[in-house]
N, C-alpha and C positions, 0 to 999 in steps of 0.2 A: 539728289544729284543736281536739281536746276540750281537749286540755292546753294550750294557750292559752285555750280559752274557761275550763277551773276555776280558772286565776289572779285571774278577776274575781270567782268564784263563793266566792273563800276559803276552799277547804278547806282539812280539815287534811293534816299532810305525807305521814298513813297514808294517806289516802283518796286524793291525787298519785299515790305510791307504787303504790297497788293498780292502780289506773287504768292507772299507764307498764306497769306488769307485764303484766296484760291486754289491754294493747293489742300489746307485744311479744309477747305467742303466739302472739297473731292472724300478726305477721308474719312472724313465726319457722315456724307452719305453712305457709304462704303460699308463702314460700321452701324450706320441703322439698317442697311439693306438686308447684312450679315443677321444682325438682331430677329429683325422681324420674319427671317426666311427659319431661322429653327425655332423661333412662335408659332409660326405658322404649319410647319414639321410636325413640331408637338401636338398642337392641336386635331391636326388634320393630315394624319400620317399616307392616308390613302390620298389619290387622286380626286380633285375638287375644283369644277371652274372659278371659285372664289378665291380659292388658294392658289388655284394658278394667276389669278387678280392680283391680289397682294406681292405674291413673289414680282408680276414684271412691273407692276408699277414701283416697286422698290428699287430693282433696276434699275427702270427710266430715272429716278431720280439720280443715281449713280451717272447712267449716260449725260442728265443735263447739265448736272454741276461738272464733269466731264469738260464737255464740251463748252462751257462758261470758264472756264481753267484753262483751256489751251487756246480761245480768243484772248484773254487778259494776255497768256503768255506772250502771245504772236503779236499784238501791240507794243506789249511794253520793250519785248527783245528785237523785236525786229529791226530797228535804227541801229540797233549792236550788233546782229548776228549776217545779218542782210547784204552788210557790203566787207565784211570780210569773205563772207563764201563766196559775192561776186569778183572778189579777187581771185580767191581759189580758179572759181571754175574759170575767169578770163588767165589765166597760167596754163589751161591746156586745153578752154575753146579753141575748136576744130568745125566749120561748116563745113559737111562732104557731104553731098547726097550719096554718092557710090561708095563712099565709106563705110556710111551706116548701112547700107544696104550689105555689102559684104560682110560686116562686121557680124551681123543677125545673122547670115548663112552660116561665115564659121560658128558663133556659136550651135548653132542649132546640129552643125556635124558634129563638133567634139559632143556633145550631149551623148549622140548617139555611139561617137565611139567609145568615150567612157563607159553607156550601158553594155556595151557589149564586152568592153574589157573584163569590167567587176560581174558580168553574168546577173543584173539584177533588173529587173521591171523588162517592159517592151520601149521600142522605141518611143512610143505613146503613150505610156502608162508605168508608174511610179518606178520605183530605183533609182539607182544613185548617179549624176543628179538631177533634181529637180529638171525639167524644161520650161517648165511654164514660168518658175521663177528665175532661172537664166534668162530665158527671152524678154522678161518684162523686165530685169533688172539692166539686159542690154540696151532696151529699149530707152529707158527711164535715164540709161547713161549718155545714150545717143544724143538724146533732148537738151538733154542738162550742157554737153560739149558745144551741141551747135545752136542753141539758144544763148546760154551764157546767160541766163536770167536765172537768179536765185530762187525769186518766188516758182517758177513754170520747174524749175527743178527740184524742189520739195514737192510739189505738188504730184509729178512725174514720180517719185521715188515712191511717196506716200501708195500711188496705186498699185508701183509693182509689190507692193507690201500685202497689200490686201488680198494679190492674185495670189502670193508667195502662201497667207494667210490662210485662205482657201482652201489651198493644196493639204495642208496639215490639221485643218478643221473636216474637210473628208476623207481625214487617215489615208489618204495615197501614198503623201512622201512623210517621211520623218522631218523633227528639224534638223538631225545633220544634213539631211539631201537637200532641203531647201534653202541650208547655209553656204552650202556645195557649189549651188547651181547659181543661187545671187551670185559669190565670186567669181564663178566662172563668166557667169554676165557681164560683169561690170567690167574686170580686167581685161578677157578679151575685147571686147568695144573700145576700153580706151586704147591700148596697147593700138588697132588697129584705124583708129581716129588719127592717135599719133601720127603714126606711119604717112597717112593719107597726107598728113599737114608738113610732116618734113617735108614730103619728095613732091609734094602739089607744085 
């Protein structure tokens, strides 16, 4: 998908190049991690600190060519990607303190009304949808409107990602509810940004 999407972005052939390279280590570790974890399987089908050795550091190599992959990226696209979404988001930057402030209360009531509609989880606790990933997704929207910085706005997203992340790595919500509950974050926030910045 990146290397489809830099065809429109026009880079140059170095910056393709770096890119395919980058993105091949990733799969190239990927694929030994895979390798060496049913070697490992095989060998050592029970429980084994060594085996449990092998498999994270197989990992870790996965994480760092990772993480060597999406700095290459963030360089090389960033002068591309960077000031189109600082257009995006200066089209419906909004600074309101009282905006975002309401914005995070209604979300957090429709949360509630929604769980009570569909009869699922507690106000607090999982069904549909999500809150932690509404609120961090309003949150992440809030920023991103009254910042108007590209970078503080991925960054902002990136975390509601992780809390969203959370949610469904300790089986609470599904990813439909934590699909739910991003939308419903993000939409209400702006919807009510808007608003704040029309009639300001």
């Amino acid at each position: 998908m990146v290397l489809l999407a830099v065809l429109f972005l026009k880079v140059s052939a170095l910056e393709f190049a770096l890119l395919a390279l980058s993105i091949l280590a990733v799969l190239c570790a990927e694929l030994l991690n895979t390798s060496i974890e049913a070697v490992v399987d095989m060998v050592s089908p029970g429980f084994h600190p060594l085996a449990k050795t092998a498999k994270d550091t197989a990992a870790g190599a996965v994480f760092i060519a990772a993480c060597g992959a999406a700095i290459m990226g963030y360089i090389i696209l960033a002068k591309y990607v960077m000031p189109l979404y600082g257009e995006v988001l200066s089209m419906f930057a909004a600074a309101s303190d009282m905006g975002t402030i309401v914005s995070i209360l209604i979300v957090l009531i429709v949360v509630i009304i929604l769980k009570s509609v569909t009869g699922t989880g507690t106000s607090l606790h999982g069904g549909i949808p999500s809150g932690h990933a509404a609120v961090a997704f309003s949150i992440a929207t809030a920023v991103s409107l009254n910042t108007a910085d590209p970078l503080i706005s991925l960054l902002s997203f990136s975390l509601a990602v992780m809390v969203s992340h959370s949610r469904l790595l300790m089986k609470i919500h599904t990813l439909r509810e934590i699909i739910v509950g991003a939308t419903v974050g993000s939409v209400i926030t702006l919807l009510v940004l808007q608003l704040f910045k029309w009639y300001a």
